[in-house]
C-alpha positions as CSV (number, residue, x, y, z in Angstrom):
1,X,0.0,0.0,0.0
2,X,0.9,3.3,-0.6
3,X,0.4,7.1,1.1
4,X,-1.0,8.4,-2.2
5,X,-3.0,10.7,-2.2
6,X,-0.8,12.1,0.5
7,X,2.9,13.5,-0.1
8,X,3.6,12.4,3.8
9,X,1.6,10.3,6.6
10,X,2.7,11.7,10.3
11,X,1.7,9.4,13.0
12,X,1.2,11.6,16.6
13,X,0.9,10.5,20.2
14,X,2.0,10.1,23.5
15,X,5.5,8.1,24.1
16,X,5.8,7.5,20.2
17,X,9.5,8.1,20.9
18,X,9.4,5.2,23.0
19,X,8.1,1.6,24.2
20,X,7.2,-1.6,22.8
21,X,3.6,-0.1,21.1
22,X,5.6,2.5,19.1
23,X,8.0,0.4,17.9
24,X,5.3,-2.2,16.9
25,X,3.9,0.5,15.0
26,X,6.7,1.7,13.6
27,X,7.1,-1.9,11.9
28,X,3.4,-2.0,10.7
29,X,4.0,1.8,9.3
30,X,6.7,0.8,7.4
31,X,5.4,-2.4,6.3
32,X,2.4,-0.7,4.9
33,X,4.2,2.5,3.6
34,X,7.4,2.1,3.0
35,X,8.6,4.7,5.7
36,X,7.3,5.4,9.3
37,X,7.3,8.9,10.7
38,X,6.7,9.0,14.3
39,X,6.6,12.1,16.9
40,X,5.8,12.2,20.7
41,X,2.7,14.7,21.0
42,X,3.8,16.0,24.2
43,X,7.4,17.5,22.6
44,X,7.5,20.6,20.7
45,X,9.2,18.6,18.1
46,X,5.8,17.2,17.3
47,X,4.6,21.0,15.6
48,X,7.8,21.1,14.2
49,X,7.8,18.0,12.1
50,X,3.5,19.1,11.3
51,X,5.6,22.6,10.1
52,X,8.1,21.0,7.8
53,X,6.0,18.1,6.4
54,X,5.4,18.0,2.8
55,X,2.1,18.6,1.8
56,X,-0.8,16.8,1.0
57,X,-0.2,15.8,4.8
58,X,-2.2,13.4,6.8
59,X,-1.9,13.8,10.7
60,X,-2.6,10.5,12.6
61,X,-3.1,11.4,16.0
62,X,-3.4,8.6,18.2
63,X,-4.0,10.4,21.8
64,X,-5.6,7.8,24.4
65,X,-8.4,9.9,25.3
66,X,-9.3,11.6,21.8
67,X,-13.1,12.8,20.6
68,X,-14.6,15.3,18.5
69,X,-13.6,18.0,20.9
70,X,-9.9,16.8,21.0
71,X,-9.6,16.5,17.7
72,X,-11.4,20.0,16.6
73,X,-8.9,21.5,18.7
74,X,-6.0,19.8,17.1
75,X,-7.2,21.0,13.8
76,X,-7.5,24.9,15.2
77,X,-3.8,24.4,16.8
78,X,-2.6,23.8,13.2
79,X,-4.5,26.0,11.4
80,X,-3.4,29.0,14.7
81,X,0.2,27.8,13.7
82,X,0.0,28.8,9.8
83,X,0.3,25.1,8.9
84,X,-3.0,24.4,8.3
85,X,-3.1,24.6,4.3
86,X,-3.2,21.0,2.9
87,X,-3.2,19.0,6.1
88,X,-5.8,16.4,7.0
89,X,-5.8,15.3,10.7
90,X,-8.1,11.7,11.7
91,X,-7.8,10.6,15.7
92,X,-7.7,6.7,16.6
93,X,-6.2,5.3,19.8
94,X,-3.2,3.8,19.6
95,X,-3.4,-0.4,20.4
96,X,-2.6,-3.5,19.2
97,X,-5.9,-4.5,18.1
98,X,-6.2,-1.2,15.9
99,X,-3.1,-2.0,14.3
100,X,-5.3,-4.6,12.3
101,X,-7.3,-1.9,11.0
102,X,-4.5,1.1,10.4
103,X,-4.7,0.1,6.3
104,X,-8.4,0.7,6.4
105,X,-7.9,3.7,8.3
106,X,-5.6,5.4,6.0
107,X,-8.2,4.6,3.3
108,X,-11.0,6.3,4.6
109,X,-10.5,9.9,3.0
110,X,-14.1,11.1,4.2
111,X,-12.4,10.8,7.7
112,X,-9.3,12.9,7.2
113,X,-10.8,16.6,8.1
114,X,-9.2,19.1,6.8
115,X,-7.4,22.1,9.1
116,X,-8.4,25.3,6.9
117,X,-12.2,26.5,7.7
118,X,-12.1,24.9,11.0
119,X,-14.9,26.0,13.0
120,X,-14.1,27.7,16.3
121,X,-13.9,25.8,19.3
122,X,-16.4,26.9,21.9
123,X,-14.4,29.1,24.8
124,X,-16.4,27.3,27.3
125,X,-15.6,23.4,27.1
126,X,-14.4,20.2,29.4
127,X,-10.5,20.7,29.9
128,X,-10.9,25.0,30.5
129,X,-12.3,23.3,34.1
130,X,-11.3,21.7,36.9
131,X,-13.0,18.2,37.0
132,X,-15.2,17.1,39.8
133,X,-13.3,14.6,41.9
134,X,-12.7,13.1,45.4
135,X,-9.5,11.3,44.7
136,X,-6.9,11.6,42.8
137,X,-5.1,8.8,40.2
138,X,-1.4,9.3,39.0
139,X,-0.5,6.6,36.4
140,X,3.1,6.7,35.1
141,X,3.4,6.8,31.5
142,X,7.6,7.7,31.6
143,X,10.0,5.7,29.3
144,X,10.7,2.5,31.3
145,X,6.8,2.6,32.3
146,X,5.7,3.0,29.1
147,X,7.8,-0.2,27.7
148,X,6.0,-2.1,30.4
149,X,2.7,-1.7,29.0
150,X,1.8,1.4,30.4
151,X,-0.5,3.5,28.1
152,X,-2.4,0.1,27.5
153,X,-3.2,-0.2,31.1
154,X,-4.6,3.8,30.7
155,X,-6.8,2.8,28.4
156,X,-8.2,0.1,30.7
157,X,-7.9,2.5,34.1
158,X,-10.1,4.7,32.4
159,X,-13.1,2.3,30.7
160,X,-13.4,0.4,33.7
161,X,-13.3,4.1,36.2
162,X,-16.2,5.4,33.3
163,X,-17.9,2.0,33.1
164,X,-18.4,2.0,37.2
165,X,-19.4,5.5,37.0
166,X,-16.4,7.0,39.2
167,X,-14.4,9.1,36.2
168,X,-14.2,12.6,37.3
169,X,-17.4,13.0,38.4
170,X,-18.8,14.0,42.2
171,X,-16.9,11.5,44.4
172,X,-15.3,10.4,41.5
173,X,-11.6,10.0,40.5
174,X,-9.4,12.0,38.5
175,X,-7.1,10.4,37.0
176,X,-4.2,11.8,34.9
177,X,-0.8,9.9,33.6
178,X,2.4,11.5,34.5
179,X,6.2,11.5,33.7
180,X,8.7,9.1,35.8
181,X,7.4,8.9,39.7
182,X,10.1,6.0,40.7
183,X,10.6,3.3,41.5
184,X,10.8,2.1,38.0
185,X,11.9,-1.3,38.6
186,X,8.3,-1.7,40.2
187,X,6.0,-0.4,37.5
188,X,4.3,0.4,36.3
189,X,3.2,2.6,39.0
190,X,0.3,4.6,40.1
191,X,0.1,6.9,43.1
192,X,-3.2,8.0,44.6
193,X,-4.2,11.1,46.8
194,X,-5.1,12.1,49.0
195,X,-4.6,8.9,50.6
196,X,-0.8,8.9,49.7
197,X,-0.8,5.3,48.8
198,X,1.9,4.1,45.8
199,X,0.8,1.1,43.8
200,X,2.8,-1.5,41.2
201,X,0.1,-2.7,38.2
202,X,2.1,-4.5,36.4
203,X,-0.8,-5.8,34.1
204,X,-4.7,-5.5,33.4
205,X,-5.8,-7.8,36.0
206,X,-3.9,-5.4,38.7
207,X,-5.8,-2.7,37.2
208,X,-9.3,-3.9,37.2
209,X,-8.3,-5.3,41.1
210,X,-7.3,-1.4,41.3
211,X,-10.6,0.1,40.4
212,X,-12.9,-2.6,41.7
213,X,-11.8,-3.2,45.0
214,X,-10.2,0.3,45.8
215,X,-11.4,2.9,44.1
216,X,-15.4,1.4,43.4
217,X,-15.8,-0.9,46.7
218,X,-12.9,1.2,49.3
219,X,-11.4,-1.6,50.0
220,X,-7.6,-2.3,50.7
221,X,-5.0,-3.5,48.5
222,X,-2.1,-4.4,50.6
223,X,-1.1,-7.2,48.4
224,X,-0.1,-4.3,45.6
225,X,0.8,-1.2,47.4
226,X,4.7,-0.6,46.9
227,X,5.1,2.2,49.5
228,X,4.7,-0.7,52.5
229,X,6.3,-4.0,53.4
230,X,4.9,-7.2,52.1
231,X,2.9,-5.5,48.8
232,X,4.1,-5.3,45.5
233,X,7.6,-4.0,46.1
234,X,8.7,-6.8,48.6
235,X,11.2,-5.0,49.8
236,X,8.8,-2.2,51.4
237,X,10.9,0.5,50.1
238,X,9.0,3.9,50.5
239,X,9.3,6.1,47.0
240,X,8.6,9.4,48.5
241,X,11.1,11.7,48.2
């Protein structure tokens, strides 16, 4: 397959500069393409390579949490940034399953929008306000995290928190993934507040036992905290600074 009609295909995301799902998609991209050009959303590198692309462009943006919203803005920052001329942006979340499916996605011109004549986005909307929330979720998503599994274990944090009815909502849980928290060697890890209370999840099962039993039901975990002796950690070494 080729990127025809497009001159380039630009895939952007969190931790696309690193861990095992970007470099199984980098294989897949270059299998299907010929090339694979990959950028971490969340460096400024990321506009830069948007900038210099040739154009017709098409902007895959494979953010974890992406909707019509998130996407509408994407298409205003390019278009704010003078880049917008020629460049199509489409949003899909970034797993192994959708893999399958990235030919088919590349195919579907009707949806690649376009970033010229974007409509404004509202000034009132979702992230220009503080969620409700009674506790607080901190998922690691740094390099040695991420290679563990980590931004597939977001995924599944936040379907199962929206499926129980407890994502950022009143007495709720907001939940947000974060750079390096240590210990790395016990992660991936997840810290929540205001208890204090460090957790290793080291796979889905530890994540559904995470929001069924302590977020939903209130129960204790003991058996994965990190941050006390005889969880997770083994050793019972405290990470807090």
């Amino acid at each position: 397959m080729s990127q025809a009609p497009y001159a380039r295909v630009l895939f952007i995301g969190p931790g696309l500069g690193r861990g095992a799902s970007a470099e199984r998609l980098q294989r897949r991209v270059e299998a299907l393409l010929g090339e694979a050009h990959l950028h971490d959303s969340e460096q400024d590198g990321c506009w830069q390579a948007i900038a210099a692309a040739p154009r017709p462009l098409l902007v895959v943006d494979l953010e974890p949490r992406a909707d019509a919203a998130h996407r509408d803005w994407l298409r205003e920052r390019i278009a704010e940034r003078g880049d917008g001329a020629g460049v199509f942006v489409v949003c899909a979340a970034l797993e192994d399953a959708w893999l399958d499916g990235l030919a088919a996605l590349l195919a579907r011109r009707e949806a690649h929008l376009p970033c010229s004549d974007v409509p404004p986005v509202p000034a009132q909307h979702a992230w220009s306000q503080i969620p409700p929330h009674a506790q607080r979720l901190l998922l690691c998503n740094g390099p040695r995290c991420t290679r563990k599994g980590a931004l597939g274990l977001w995924k599944t944090l936040r379907q199962r928190l929206k499926a129980a009815g407890k994502l950022e909502c009143d007495g709720g849980v907001h939940i947000t993934r974060s750079q390096c928290q240590f210990p790395c060697d016990l992660g991936p890890t997840a810290s929540l507040y205001p208890q204090g209370e460090w957790y290793g999840i080291r796979d889905e099962a530890a994540v559904i036992r995470l929001v069924d039993e302590r977020l939903v039901a209130g129960r204790a975990l003991p058996e994965l905290r990190i941050d006390e002796p005889g969880g997770a950690g083994e050793t019972g070494t405290n990470p807090r600074p």
